[in-house]
C-alpha positions in Angstrom: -62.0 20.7 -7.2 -61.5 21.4 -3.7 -57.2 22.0 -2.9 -57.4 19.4 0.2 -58.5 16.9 -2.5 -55.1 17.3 -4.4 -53.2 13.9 -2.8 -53.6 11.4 -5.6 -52.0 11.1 -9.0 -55.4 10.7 -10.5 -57.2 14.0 -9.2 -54.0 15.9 -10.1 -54.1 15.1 -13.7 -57.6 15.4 -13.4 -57.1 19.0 -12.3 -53.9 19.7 -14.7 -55.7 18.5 -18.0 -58.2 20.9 -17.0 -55.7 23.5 -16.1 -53.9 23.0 -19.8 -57.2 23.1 -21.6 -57.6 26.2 -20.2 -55.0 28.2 -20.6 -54.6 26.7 -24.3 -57.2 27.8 -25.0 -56.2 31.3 -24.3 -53.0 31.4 -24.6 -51.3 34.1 -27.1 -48.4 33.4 -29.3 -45.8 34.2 -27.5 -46.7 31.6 -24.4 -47.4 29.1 -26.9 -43.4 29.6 -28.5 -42.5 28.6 -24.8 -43.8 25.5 -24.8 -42.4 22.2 -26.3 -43.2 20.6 -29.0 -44.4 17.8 -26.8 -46.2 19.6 -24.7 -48.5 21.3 -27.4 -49.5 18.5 -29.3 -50.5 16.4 -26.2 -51.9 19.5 -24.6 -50.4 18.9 -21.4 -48.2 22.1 -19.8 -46.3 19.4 -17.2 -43.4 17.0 -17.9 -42.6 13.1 -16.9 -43.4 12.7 -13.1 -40.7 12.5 -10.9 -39.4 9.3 -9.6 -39.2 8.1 -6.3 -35.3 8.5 -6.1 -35.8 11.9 -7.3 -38.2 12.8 -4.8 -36.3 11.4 -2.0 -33.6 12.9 -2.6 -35.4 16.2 -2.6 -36.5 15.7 0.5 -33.0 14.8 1.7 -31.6 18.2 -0.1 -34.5 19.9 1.8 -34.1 18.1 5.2 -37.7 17.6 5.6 -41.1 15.9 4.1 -43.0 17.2 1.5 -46.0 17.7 1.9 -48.5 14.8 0.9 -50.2 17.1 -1.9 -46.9 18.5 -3.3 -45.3 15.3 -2.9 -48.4 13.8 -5.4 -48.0 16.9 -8.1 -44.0 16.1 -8.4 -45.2 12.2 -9.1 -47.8 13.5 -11.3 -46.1 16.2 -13.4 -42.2 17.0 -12.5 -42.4 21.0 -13.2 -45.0 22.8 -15.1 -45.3 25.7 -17.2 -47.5 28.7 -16.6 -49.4 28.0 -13.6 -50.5 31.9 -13.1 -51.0 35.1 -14.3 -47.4 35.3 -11.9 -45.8 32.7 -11.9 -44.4 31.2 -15.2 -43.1 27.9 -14.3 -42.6 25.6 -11.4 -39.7 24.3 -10.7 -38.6 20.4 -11.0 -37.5 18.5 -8.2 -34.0 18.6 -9.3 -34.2 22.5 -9.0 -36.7 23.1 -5.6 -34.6 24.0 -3.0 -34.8 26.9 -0.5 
């Protein structure tokens, strides 16, 4: 899936199911332990969307728009663990700021 196609709820969790297969797949001990109980048994590395209140008031905290495709992965998955071979987690909208 192309990143320009990112902007609806639907081809996020499209992508992010695909993502979590993925990396449960192959994912060693350790990363497993740092997930939830939740999280393993539905096989899904995200959490509860965010709302629209806590998106707004992101963008209030932040002084400026999200972008349309950021804005849809908050609605979609509100954080996520292990998105990279770098990064471990992305922050929630309650924590973003710059």
């Amino acid at each position: 899936m192309e990143p320009g196609l990112l902007v609806t709820v639907d081809a996020w969790r499209e992508f992010l199911r695909s993502h979590s297969a993925d990396f449960l797949g192959s994912a060693s001990a350790e990363e497993l332990s740092e997930l939830t109980d939740d999280q393993r048994a539905a096989e899904w590395l995200g959490f509860e969307g965010a709302s629209t209140a806590e998106l707004t008031a992101l963008e209030e905290r932040l002084g400026m728009a999200l972008p349309p495709s950021y804005r849809t992965f908050l609605q979609t998955s509100n954080g996520w663990c292990h998105p990279g071979e770098v990064v471990s987690r992305l922050r929630t909208s309650g924590d973003i700021g710059w």
